[in-house]
KEKE-3310 file (N, C-alpha, C; in steps of 0.2 Angstrom, whole numbers, plus 5000, padded with zeros to 4 digits):
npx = (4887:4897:4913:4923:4941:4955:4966:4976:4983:4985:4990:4988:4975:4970:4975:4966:4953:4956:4955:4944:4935:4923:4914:4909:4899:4905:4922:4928:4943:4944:4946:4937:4926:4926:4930:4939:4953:4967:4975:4985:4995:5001:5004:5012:5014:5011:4998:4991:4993:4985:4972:4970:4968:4957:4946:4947:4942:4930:4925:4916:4907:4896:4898:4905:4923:4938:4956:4974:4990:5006:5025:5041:5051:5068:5080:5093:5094:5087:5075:5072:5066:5053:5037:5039:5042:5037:5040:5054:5070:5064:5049:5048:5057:5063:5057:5067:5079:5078:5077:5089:5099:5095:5101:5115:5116:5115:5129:5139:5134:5129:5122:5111:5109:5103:5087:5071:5054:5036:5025:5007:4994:4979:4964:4946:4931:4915:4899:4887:4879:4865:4867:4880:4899:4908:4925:4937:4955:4970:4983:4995:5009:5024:5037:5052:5070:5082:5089:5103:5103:5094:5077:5066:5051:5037:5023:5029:5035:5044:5047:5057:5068:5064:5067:5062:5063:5056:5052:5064:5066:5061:5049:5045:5047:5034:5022:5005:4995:5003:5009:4999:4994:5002:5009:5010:4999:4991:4989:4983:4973:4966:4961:4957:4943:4939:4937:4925:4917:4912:4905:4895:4893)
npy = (5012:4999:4993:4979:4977:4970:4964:4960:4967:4978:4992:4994:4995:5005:5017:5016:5017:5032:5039:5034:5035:5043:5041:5029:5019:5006:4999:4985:4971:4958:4946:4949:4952:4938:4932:4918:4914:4910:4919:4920:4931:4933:4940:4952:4965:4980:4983:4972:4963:4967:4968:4952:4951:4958:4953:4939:4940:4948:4937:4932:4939:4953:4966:4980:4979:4983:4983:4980:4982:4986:4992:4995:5005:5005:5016:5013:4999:4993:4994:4985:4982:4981:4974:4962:4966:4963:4951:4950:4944:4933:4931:4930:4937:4950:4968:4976:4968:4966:4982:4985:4979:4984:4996:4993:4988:4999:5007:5013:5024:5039:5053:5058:5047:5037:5040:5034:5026:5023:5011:5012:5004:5004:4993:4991:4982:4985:4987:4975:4980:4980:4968:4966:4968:4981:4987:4996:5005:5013:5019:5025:5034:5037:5048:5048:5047:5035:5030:5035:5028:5019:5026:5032:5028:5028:5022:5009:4994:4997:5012:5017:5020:5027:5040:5056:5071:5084:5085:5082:5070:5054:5042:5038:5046:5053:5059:5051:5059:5068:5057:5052:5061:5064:5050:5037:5025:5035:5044:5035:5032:5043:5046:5035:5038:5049:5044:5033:5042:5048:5038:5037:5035)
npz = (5017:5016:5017:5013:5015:5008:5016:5031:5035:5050:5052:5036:5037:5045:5040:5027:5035:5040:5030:5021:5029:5030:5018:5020:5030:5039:5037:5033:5038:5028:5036:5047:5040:5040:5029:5023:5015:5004:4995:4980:4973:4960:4949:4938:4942:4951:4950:4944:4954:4964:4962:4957:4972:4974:4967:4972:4984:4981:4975:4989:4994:4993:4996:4994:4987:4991:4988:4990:4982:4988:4988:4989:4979:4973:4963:4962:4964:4954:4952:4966:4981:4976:4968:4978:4990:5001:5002:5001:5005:5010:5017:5033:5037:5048:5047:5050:5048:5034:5032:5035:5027:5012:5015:5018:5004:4997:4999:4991:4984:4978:4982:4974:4967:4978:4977:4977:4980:4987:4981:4978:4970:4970:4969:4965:4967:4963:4970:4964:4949:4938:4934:4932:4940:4940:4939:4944:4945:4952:4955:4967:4971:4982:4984:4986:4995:5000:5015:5027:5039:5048:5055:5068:5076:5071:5058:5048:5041:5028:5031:5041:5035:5023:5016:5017:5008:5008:5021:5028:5037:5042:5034:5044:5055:5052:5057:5061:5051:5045:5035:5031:5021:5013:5008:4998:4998:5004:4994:4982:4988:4988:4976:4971:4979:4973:4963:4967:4971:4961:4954:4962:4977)
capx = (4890:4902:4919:4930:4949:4958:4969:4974:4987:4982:4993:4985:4968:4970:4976:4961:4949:4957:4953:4937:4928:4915:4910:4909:4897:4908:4927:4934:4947:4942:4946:4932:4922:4922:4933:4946:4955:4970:4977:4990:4999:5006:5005:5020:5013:5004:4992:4988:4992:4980:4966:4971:4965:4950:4942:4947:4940:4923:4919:4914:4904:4891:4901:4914:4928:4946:4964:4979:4996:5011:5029:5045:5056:5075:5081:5099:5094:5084:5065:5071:5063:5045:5032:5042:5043:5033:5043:5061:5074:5061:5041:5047:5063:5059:5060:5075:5084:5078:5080:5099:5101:5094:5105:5119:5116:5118:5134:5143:5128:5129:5114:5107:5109:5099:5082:5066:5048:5032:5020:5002:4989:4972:4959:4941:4926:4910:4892:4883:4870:4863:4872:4889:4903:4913:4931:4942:4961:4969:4991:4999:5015:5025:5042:5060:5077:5085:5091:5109:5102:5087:5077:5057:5047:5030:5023:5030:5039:5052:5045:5059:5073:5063:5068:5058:5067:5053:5051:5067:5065:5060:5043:5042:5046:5028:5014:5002:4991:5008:5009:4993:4996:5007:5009:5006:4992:4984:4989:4981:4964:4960:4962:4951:4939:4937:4932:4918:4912:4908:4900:4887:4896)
capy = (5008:4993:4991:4977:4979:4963:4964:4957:4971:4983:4997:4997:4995:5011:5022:5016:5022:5039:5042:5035:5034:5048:5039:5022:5017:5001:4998:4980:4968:4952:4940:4952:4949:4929:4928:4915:4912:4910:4923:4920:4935:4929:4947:4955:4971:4981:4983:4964:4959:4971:4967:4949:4950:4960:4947:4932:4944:4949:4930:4930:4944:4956:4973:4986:4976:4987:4978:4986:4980:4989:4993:4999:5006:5007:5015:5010:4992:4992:4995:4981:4973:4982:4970:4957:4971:4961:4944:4951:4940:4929:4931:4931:4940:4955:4974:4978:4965:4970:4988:4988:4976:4990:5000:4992:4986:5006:5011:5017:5026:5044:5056:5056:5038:5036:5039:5026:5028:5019:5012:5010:5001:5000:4991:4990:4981:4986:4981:4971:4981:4976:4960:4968:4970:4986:4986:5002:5004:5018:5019:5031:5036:5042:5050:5049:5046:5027:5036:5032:5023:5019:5031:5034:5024:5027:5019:5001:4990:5001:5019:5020:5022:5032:5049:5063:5077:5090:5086:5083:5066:5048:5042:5034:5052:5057:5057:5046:5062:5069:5053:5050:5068:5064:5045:5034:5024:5041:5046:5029:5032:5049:5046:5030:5042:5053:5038:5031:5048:5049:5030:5040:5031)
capz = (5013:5018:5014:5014:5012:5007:5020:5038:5040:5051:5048:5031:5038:5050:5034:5024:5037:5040:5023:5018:5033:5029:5013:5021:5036:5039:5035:5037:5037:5026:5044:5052:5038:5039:5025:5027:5007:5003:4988:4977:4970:4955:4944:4937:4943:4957:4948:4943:4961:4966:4957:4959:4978:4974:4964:4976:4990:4980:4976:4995:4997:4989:4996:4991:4988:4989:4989:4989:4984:4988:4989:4987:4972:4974:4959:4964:4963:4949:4956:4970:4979:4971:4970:4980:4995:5007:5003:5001:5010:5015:5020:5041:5039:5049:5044:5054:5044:5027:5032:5034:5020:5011:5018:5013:4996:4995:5005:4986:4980:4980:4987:4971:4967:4983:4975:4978:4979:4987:4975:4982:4968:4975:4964:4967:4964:4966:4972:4957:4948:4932:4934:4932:4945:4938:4943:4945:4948:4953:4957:4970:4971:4986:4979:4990:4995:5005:5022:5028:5044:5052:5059:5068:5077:5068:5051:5049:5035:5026:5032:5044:5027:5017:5020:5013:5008:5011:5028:5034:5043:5037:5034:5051:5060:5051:5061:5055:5048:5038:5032:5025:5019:5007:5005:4992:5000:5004:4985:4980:4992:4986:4969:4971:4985:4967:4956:4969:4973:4953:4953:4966:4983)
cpx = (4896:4907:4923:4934:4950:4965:4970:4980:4983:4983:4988:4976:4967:4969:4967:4956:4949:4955:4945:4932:4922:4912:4907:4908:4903:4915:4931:4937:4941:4943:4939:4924:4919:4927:4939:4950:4963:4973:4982:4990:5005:5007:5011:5018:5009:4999:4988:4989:4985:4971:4964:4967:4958:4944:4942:4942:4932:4919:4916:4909:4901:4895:4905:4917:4935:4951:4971:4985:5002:5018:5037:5051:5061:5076:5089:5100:5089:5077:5066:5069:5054:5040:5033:5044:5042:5036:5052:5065:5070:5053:5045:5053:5061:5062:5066:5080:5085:5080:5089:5102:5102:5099:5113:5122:5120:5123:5139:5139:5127:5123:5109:5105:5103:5090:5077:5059:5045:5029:5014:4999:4984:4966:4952:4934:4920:4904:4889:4876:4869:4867:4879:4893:4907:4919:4934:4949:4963:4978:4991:5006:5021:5035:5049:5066:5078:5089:5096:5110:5093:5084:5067:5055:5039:5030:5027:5033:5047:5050:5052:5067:5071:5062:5065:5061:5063:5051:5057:5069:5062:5051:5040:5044:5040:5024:5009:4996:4996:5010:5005:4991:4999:5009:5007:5001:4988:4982:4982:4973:4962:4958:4957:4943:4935:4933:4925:4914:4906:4904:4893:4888:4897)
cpy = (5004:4993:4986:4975:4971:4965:4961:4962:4976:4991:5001:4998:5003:5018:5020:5020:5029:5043:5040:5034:5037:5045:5030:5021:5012:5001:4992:4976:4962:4946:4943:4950:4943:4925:4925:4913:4913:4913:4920:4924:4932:4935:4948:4962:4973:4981:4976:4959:4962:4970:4960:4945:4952:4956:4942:4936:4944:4942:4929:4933:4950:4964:4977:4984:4980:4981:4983:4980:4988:4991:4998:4998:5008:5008:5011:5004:4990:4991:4990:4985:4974:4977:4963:4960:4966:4954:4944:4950:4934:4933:4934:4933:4948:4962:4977:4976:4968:4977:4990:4984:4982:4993:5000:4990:4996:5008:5015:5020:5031:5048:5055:5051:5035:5036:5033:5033:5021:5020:5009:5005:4999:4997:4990:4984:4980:4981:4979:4976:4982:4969:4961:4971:4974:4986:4993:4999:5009:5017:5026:5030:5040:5044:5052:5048:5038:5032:5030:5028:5024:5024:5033:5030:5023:5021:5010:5000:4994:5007:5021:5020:5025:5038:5053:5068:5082:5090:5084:5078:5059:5047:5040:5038:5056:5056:5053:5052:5066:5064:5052:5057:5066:5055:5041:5029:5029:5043:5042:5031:5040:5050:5041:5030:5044:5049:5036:5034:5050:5043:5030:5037:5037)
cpz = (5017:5014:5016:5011:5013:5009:5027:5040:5045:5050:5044:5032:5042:5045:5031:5028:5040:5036:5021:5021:5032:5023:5014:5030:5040:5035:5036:5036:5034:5031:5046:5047:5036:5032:5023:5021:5008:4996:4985:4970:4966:4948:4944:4937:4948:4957:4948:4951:4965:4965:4959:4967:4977:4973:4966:4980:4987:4978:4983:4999:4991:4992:4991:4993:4986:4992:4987:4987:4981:4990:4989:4982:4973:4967:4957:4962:4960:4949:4961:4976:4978:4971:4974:4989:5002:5007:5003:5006:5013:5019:5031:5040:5040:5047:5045:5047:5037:5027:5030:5032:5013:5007:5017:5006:4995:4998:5001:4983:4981:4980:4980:4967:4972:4981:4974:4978:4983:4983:4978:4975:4973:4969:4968:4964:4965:4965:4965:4955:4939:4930:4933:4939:4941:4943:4940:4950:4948:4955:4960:4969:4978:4986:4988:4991:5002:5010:5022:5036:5047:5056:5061:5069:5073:5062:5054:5041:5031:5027:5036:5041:5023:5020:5015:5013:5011:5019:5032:5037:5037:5038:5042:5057:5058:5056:5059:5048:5044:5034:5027:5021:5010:5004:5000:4994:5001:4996:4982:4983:4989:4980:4969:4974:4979:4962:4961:4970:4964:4952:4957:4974:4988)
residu = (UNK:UNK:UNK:UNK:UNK:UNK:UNK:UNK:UNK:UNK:UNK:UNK:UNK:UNK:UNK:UNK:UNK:UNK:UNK:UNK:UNK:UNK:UNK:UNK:UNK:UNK:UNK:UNK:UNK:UNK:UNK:UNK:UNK:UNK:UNK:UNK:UNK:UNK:UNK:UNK:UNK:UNK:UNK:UNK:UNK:UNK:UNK:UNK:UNK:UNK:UNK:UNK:UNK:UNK:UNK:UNK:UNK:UNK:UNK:UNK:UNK:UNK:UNK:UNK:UNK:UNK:UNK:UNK:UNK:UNK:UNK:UNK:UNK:UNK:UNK:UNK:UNK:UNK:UNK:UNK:UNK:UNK:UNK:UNK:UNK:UNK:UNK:UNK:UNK:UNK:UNK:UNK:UNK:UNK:UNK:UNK:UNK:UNK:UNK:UNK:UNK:UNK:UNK:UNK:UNK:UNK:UNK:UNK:UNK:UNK:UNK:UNK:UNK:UNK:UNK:UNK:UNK:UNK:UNK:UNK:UNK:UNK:UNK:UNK:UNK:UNK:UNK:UNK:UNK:UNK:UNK:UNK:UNK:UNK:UNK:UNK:UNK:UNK:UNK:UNK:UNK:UNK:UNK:UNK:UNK:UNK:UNK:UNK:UNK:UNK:UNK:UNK:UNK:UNK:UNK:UNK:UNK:UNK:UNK:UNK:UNK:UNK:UNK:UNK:UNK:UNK:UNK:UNK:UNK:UNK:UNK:UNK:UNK:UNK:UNK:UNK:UNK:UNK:UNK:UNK:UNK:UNK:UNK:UNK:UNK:UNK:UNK:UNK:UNK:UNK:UNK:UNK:UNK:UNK:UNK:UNK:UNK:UNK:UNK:UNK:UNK)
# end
């Protein structure tokens, strides 16, 4: 089976095949597979961003189409900047920056005030049979606290602020294999893993 992710990060492409490589000959970026479209995420949720891509993505091609959107929950600041993660402060203003914006939005915000979350949404939509494209959606969740400064080179975007309590350290002092552990893209891929294995995948 062929999958492709409606993606051009790689990151998220690395985690995807850590995860479903065994159910899936093939794993790949829609550049790799030739498709060059331009999306616009105009949903008011992961879910509808998510979905959104999948179905730009599956007009181009006969495969298993997966799409993710995802970000992060400050509850502090009101689920900011949540489905706006990956545009917050501006598209090219880089993590750093945002990070210790963050960082200081929060500087009056006591331990348990701190509380955030990633939200994965992964949506699918499968190969055509009996003339029908079946789509599946599937939300992860990966549950923690805004760190008091930057910290850990792994992972990438705001991993290196989200401190996880049960381990002690921020997401971007995980490994990439306690990451996908516990993460909400892993969350999101196993849960989604569950549904395809049932559709006979």
């Amino acid at each position: 089976m062929k999958i492709v992710f409606a993606t051009g990060n790689e990151h998220k492409l690395e985690e995807v095949r850590a995860i479903l490589s065994d159910i899936a000959e093939e794993i790949v970026s829609m550049k790799s597979a030739g498709i060059d479209v331009e999306i616009v995420e105009d949903g008011k949720t992961f879910e509808e961003n998510a979905m959104i891509k999948a179905r730009t993505i599956a007009q181009y091609t006969d495969a298993l189409v997966l799409a993710d959107d995802s970000g992060l929950e400050v509850d502090y600041l009101n689920g900011e900047p949540g489905i706006y993660s990956s545009r917050y402060m501006g598209e090219d203003t880089p993590y750093p920056v945002k990070n210790q914006a963050i960082i200081g939005r929060l500087q009056d915000a006591k331990e348990q005030e701190r509380s955030a979350r990633f939200v994965c949404a992964i949506a699918a939509i499968l190969p055509e049979k009996d003339g029908v494209r079946k789509e599946l959606c599937v939300r992860g969740t990966f549950e923690g606290f805004i760190a008091h400064e930057i910290a850990g080179g792994n992972g990438f975007g705001y991993d290196p602020i989200f401190y996880v309590p049960e381990c002690g350290c921020t997401s971007a002092q995980l490994t990439p294999e306690e990451k996908n552990a516990r993460s909400h893209r892993g969350d999101a891929l196993r849960k989604m893993r569950a549904l395809l294995e049932k559709e006979g995948f």
